[in-house]
ZAMARGU-4260 file (C-alpha; in steps of 0.2 Angstrom, whole numbers, plus 5000, padded with zeros to 4 digits):
<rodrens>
0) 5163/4870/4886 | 5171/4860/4900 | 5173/4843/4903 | 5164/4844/4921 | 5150/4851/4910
5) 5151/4838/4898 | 5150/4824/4907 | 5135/4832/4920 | 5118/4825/4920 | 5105/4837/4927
10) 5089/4829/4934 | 5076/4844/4932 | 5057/4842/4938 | 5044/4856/4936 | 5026/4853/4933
15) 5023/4868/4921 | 5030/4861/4904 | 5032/4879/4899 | 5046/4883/4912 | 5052/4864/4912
20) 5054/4866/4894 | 5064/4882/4899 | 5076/4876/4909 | 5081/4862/4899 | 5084/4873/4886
25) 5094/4885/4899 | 5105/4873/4907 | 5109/4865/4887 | 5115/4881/4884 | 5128/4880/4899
30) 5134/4866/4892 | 5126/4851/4902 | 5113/4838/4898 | 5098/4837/4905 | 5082/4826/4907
35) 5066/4833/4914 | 5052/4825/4924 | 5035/4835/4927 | 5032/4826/4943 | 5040/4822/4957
40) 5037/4803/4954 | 5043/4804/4937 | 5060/4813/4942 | 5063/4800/4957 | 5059/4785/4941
45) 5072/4794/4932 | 5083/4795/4945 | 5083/4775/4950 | 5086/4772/4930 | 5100/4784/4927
50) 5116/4795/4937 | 5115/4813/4940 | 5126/4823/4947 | 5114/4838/4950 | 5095/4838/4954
55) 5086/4854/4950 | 5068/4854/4957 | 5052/4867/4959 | 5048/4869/4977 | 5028/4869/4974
60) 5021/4857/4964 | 5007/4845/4966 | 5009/4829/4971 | 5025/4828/4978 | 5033/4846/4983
65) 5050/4851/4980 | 5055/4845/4999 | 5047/4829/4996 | 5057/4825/4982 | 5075/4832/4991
70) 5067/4820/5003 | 5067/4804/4993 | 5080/4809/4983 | 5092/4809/4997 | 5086/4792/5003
75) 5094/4785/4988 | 5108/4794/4985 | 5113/4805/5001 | 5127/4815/4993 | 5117/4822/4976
80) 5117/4842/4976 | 5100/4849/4973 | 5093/4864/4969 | 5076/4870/4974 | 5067/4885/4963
85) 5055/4895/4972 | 5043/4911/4968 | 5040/4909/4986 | 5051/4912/5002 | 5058/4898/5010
90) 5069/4909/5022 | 5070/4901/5038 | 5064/4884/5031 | 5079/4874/5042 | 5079/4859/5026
95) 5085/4874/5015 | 5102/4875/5024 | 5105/4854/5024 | 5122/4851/5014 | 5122/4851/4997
100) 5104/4862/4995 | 5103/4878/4987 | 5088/4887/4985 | 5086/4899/4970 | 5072/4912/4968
105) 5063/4912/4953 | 5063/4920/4940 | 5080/4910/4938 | 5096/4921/4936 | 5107/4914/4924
110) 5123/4917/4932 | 5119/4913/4948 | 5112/4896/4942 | 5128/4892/4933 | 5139/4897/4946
115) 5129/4885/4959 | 5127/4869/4947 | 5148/4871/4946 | 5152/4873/4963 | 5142/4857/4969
120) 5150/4849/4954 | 5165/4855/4961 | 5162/4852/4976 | 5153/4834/4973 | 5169/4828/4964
125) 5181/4835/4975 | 5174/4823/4991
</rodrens>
């Protein structure tokens, strides 16, 4: 394990406690730490209590969507990557290509998630 993964705190918000539950146990197994939030008001509570590097978010949830918690997210901290995880398209949606935003299709592919969490750690570090 690295020590960019080591020291990463991952912020990740999914209503569905089945899937939240998933991911938490996915992105431990890449190496980073994680703390999960099953709204978008609980994640942006976390968020103003702790630091994470990366924000990993479902795009449809109620209450606050995924873009709605990008949203506040970047209000308080401009420059945190994010990731938003879809079952539906969000081609053409013009907040998907803002810097630092990745959109990821569900059902999550492994790889491709690892390999985005460290280039915006990469990329977050190296600004």
């Amino acid at each position: 394990m690295s020590r960019l993964s080591q020291d990463s705190r991952i912020l990740l918000v999914d209503d569905n406690h089945v899937v939240r539950d998933m991911l938490v146990d996915l992105v431990g197994s890449l190496g980073y730490r994680a703390d999960a939030a099953g709204s978008g008001a609980e994640a942006l509570a976390l968020f103003d209590r702790g630091q994470y590097d990366v924000v990993l978010t479902d795009l449809v949830m109620p209450g606050m969507s995924g873009w709605e918690v990008l949203a506040a997210v970047r209000q308080r901290d401009s420059r945190v990557p994010i990731i938003i995880l879809t079952g539906t398209p969000a081609i053409g949606d013009p907040r998907a290509a803002q810097p630092d935003v990745t959109v990821l299709r569900k059902p999550v592919d492994v790889t491709a998630l690892d390999a985005t969490i460290k280039r915006m750690l990469a990329q977050r570090l190296a600004v």
